[in-house]
C-alpha positions as CSV (number, residue, x, y, z in Angstrom):
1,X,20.9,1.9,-0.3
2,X,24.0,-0.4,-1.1
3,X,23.9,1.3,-5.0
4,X,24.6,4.5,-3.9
5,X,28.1,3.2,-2.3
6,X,29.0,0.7,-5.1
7,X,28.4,0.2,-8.3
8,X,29.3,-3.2,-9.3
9,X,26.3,-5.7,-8.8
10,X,28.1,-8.8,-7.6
11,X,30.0,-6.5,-4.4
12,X,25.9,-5.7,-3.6
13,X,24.8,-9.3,-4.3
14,X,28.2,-11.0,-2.1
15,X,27.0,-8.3,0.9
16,X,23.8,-8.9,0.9
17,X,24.2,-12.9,0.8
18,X,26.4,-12.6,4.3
19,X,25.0,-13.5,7.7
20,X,25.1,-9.5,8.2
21,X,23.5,-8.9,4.4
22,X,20.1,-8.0,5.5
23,X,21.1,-5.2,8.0
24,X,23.9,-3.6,5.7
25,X,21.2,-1.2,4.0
26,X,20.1,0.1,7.4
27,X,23.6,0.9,8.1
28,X,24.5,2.3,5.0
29,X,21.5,4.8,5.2
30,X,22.0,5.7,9.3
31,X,25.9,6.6,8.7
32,X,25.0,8.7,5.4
33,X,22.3,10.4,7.9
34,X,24.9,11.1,10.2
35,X,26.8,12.9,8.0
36,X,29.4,10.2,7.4
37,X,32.0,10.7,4.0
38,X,31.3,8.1,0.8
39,X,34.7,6.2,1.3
40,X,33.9,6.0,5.6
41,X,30.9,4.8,4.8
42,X,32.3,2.2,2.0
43,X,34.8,0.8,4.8
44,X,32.5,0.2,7.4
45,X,30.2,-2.0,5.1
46,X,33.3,-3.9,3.7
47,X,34.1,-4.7,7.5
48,X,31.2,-5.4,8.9
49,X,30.7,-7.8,5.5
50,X,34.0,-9.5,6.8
51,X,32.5,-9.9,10.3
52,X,29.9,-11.2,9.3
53,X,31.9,-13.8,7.6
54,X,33.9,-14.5,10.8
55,X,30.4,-14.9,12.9
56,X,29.7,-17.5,9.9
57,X,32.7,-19.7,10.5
58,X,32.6,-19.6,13.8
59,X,28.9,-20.5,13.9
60,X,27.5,-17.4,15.7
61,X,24.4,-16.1,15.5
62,X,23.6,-12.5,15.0
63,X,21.5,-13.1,18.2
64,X,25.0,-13.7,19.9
65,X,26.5,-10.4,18.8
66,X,27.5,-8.4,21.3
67,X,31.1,-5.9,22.7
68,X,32.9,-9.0,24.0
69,X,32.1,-11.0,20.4
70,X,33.4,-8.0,18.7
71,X,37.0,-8.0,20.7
72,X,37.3,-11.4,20.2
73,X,36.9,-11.2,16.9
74,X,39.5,-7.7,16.7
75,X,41.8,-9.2,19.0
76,X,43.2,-11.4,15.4
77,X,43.8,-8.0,14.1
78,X,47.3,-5.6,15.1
79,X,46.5,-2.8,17.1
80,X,48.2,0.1,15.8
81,X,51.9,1.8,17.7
82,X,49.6,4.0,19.3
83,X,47.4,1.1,20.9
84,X,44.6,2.2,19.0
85,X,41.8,-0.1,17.6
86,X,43.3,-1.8,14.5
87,X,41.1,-0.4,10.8
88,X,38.7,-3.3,10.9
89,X,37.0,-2.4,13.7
90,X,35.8,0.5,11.4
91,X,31.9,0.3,11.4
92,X,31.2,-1.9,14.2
93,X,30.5,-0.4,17.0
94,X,27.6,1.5,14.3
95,X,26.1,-2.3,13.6
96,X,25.7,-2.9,16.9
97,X,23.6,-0.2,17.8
98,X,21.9,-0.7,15.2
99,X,21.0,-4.3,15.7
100,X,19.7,-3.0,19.7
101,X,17.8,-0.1,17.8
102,X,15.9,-3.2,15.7
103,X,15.8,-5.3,18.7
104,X,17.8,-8.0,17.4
105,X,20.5,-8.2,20.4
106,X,19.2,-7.1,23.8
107,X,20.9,-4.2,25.4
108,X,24.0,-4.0,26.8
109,X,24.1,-5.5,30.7
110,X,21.0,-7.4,30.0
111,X,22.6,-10.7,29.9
112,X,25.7,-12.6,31.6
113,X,28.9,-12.6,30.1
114,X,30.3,-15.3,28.2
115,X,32.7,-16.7,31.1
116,X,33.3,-16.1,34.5
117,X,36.3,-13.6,33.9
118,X,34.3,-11.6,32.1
119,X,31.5,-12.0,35.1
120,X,34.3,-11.5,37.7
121,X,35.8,-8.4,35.9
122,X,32.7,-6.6,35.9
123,X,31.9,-7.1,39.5
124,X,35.6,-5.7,40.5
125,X,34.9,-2.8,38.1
126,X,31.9,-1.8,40.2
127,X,33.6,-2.6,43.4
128,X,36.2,-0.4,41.9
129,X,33.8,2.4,41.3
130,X,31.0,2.4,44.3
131,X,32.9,1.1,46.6
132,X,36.7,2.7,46.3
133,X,35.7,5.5,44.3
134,X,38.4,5.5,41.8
135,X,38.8,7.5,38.8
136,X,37.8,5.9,35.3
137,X,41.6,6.1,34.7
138,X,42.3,4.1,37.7
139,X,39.6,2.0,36.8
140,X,40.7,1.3,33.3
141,X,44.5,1.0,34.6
142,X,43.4,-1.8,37.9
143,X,41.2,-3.6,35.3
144,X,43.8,-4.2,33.1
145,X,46.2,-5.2,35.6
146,X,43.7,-7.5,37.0
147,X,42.9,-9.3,33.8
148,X,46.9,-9.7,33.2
149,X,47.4,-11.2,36.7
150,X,44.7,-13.4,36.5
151,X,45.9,-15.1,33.1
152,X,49.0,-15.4,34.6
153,X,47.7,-17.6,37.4
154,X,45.0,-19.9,35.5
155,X,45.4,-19.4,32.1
156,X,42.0,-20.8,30.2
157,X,41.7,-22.4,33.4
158,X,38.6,-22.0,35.8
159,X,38.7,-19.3,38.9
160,X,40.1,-21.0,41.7
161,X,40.9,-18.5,44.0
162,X,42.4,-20.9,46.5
163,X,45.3,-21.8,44.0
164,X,46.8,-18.1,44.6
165,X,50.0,-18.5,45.9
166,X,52.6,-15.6,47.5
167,X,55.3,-16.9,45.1
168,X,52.7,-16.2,41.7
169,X,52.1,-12.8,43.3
170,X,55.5,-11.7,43.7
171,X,57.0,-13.3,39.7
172,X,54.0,-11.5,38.5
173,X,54.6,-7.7,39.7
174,X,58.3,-8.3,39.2
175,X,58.1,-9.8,35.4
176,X,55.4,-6.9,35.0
177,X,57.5,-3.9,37.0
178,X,60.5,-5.3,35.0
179,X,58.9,-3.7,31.9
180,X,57.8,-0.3,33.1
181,X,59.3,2.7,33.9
182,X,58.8,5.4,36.6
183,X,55.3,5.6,38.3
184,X,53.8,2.4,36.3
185,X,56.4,0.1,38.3
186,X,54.3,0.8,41.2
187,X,51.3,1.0,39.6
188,X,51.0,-3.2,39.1
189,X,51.6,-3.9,42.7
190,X,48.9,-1.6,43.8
191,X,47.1,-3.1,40.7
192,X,47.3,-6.8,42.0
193,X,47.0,-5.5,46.0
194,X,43.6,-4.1,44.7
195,X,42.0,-7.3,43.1
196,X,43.5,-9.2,46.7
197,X,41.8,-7.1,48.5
198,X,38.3,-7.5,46.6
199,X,38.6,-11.1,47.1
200,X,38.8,-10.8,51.0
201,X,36.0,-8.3,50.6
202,X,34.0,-11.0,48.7
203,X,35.3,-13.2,51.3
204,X,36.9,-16.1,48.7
205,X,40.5,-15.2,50.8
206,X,41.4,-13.7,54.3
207,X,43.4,-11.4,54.6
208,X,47.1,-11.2,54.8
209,X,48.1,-12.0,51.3
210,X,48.5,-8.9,49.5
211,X,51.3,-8.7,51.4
212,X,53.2,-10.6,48.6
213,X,53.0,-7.9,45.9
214,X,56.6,-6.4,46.6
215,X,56.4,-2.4,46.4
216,X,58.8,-1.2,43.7
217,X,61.2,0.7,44.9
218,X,61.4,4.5,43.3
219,X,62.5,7.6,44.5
220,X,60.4,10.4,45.4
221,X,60.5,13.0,42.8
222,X,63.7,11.6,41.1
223,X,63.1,12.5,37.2
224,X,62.7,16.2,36.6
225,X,59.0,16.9,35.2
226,X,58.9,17.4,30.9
227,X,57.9,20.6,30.7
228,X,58.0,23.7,27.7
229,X,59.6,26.9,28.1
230,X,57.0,30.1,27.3
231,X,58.9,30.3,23.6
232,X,58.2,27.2,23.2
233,X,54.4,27.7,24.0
234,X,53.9,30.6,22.2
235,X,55.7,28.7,19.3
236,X,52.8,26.4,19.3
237,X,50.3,28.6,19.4
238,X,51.3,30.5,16.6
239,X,51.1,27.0,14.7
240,X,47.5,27.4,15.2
241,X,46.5,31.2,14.1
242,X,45.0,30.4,11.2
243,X,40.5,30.6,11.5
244,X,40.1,26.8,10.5
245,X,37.8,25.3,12.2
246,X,40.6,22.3,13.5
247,X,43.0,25.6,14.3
248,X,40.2,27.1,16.4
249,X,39.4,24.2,18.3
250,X,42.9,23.1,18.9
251,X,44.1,26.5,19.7
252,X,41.4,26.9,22.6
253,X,42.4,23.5,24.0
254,X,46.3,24.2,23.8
255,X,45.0,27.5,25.9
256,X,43.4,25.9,28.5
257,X,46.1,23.2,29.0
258,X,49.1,25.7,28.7
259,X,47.5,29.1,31.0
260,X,45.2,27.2,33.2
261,X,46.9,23.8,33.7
262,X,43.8,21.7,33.0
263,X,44.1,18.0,33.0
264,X,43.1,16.5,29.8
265,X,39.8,14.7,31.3
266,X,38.8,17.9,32.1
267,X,38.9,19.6,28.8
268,X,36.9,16.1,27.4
269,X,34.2,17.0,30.2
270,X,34.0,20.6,29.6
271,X,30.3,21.3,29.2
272,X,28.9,24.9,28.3
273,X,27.2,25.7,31.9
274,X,30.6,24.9,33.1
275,X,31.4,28.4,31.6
276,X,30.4,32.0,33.2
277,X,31.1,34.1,30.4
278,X,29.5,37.4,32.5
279,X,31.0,36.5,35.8
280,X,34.8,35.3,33.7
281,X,34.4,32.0,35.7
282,X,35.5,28.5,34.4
283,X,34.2,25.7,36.6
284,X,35.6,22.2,36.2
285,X,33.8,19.1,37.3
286,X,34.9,17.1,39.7
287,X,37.5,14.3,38.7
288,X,40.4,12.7,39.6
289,X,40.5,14.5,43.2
290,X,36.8,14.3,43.4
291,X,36.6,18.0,43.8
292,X,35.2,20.8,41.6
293,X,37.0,24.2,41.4
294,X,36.7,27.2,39.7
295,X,39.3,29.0,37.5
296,X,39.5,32.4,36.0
297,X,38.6,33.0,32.3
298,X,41.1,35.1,31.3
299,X,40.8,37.4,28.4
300,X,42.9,35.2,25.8
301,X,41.4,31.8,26.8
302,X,37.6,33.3,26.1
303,X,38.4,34.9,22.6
304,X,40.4,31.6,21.8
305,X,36.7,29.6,23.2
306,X,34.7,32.2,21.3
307,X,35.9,32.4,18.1
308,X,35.9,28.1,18.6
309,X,32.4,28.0,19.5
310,X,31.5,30.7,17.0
311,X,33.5,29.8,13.8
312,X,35.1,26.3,14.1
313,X,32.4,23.8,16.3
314,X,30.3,21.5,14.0
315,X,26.3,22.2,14.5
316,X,25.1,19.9,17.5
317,X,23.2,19.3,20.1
318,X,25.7,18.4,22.6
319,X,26.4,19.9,25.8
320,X,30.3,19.4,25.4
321,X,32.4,22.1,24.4
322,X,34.7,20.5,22.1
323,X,33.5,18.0,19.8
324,X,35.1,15.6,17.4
325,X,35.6,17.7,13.3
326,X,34.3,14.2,11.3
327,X,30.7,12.9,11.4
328,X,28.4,12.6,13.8
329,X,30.5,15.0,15.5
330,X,30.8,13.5,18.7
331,X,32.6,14.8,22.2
332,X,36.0,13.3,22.5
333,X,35.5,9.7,23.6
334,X,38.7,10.3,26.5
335,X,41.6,12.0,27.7
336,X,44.2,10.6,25.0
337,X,42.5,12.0,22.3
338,X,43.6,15.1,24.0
339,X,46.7,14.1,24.8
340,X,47.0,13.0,21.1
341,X,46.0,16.3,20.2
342,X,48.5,17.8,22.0
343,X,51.3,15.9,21.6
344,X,50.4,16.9,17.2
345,X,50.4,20.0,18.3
346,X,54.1,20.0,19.3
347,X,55.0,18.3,16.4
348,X,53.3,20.7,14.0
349,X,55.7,23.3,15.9
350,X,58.7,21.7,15.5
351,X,59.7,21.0,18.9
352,X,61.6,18.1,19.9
353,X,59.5,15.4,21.8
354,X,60.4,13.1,24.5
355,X,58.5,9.8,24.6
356,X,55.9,10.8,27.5
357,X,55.2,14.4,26.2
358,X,51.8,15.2,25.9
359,X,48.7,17.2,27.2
360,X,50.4,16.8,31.0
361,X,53.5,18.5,29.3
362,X,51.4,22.0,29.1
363,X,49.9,21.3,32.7
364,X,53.3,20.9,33.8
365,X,54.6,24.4,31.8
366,X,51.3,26.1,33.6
367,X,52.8,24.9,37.1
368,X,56.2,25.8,36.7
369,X,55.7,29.2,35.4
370,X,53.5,30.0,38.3
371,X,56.7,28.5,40.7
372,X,59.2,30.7,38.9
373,X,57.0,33.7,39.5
374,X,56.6,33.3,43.2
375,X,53.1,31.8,43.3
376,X,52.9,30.0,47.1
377,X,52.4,26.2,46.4
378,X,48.5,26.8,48.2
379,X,47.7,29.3,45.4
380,X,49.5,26.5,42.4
381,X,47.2,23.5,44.3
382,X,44.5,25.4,44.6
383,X,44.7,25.9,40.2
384,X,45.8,22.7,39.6
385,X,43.3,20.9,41.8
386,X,45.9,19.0,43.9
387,X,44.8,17.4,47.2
388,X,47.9,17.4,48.6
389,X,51.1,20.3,48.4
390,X,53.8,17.6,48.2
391,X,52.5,16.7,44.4
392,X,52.8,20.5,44.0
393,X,56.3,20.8,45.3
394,X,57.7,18.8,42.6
395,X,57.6,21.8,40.8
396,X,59.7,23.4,42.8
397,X,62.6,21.7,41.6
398,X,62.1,23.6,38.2
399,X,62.6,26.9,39.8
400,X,66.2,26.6,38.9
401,X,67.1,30.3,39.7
402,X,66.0,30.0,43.8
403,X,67.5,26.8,44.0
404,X,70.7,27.9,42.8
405,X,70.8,31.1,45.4
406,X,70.5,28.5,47.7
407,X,72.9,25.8,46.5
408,X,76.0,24.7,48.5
409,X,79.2,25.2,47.1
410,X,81.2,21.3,46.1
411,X,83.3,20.3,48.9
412,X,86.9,20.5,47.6
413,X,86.1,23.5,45.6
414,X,85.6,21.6,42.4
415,X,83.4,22.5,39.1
């Protein structure tokens, strides 16, 4: 299968000498199955051929193979400015199923992790999940924190849970907060409050001493929310009116983002019986609040998701509306590709972007525009899927109109 990918005999004969040579035929045919381009296909055989070079001087086994080798082995390699996986992970993440599908490597879970971080991470993950019931964003955002902190205090060091000291946990969130802006300053002392508290719930430390993550001051509210004015919106969306298939799909996710004020995750999620097309209902899953609501499908978002789902989505058999336009055609892997998406999609109209504009932007637009029109804050919660009216009143600040029929005049008479 190599021949039909390249064409000079000692490229074939140097792959298939590697320690990964007699697998790279497999993989050449499963990606062309998939529906994978020539030149994808040719990079993901050149790095897994470099892997398998790496496994070779470090003296690794295939047997050994597994997620945690591979980020080892990636972790040599720059991540790109948008923190995505650097090139030569291309083609991996393909081997190693492919290596479980020949029963090579055993499946993922089926044996320890290298080291006792990796053992300890995955235990706070699940305490995380099961027993906090956090998001997978929280999840994702805690873990990291939690594998930061815990370098900080032992380095390659063994756990020793008893060396924690108040004065570590305080230079950690400070250094850390010092960094950050807005919301993620707090976000590493409830980050490093969490993994203290899963030790006393373990019961390797009482309580008491996540008291020494300082909270990081911030005021309530302070920055005025990013959003688009309705020009601005319908500035993008006419960016997208041509009937290409990325146009479709991209124009029925601006949609739901900009009129109906989804979250990102929730477009990702988006399954087909989430959608009533006789009854004009759009249900969204349950989430971040743990809730599930239902929205109306207006008139423009359902032409925008039919003409998608008629016109522009690639043949498949999955049950998630949107679905990635390269082979195999697979549902968005999280909420950044959306927020990447959107945050394209702004460009591509010309607008001027702040650093932290993205999908939320649109949500934010959604929100405001319902303020300024006198929706009650209950009927803008109930849409947005807020637990609590005073995240929703942070919108009212944007009603600048009503504020300013109710501002005070300067003391002294001043401009």
């Amino acid at each position: 299968m190599l021949e039909q990918f390249y064409t000079q005999t000692s490229v074939i004969t140097q792959f298939r000498r590697g320690l990964l040579g007699a697998y790279l035929d497999d993989l050449a045919a499963t990606l062309h199955e998939q529906g994978y381009a020539h030149a994808s296909i040719r990079c993901s055989l050149r790095h897994c051929d470099q892997f398998g070079h790496w496994l070779d001087t470090q003296r690794y086994t295939v047997a050994e193979v597994d997620e945690t080798l591979v980020e080892q082995y990636l972790h040599r390699f720059p991540r790109s400015r948008n923190g995505r996986r650097p090139k030569e992970a291309q083609g991996l993440p393909h081997l190693i199923r492919l290596l479980r599908q020949h029963d090579i490597i055993p499946p993922p879970n089926s044996r320890c992790s290298p080291t006792a971080l990796h053992q300890w991470l995955r235990q706070y993950e699940q305490y995380l999940e099961h027993v906090l019931g956090a998001a997978a964003s929280t999840r994702k955002s805690y873990l990291r924190i939690a594998r930061q902190f815990l370098r900080a205090c032992f380095g390659e060091a063994p756990l020793n849970w008893e060396a924690i000291e108040a004065r570590t946990i305080s230079a950690f969130v400070q250094q850390e907060a010092s960094t950050r802006t807005g919301g993620g300053r707090k976000l590493v002392s409830a980050g490093v409050r969490a993994v203290l508290r899963f030790l006393v719930f373990c019961g390797d430390r009482p309580p008491g001493l996540e008291a020494a993550a300082p909270t990081q001051r911030q005021w309530t509210h302070a920055p005025l929310p990013n959003r688009l004015t309705m020009e601005d919106v319908e500035r993008v969306l006419a960016a997208y009116d041509d009937p290409t298939p990325p146009h479709l799909r991209d124009r029925a996710i601006i949609l739901l983002l900009a009129r109906l004020g989804l979250r990102a995750h929730e477009v990702v999620t988006l399954h087909f019986e989430d959608i009533d097309w006789h009854a004009g209902w759009l249900g969204i899953r349950a989430g971040k609040t743990h809730r599930e609501r239902r929205l109306p499908l207006t008139q423009e978002v359902g032409t925008a998701l039919a003409s998608y789902l008629r016109h522009g989505r690639p043949v498949s058999t999955r049950r998630q509306v949107f679905l990635q336009l390269r082979a195999p055609f697979r549902p968005f892997t999280n909420a950044c590709s959306v927020s990447d998406l959107a945050r394209r999609a702004m460009v591509h109209a010309g607008l001027t972007l702040t650093p932290r504009m993205g999908a939320h932007t649109f949500r934010r637009t959604a929100a405001s525009q319902m303020v300024n029109r006198g929706v009650s804050f209950k009927d803008v919660a109930d849409v947005l899927g807020h637990q609590s009216l005073a995240t929703t009143a942070l919108y009212a600040k944007l009603d600048v109109e009503t504020l300013a029929s109710v501002a005070l005049p300067w003391p002294g008479g001043g401009a």
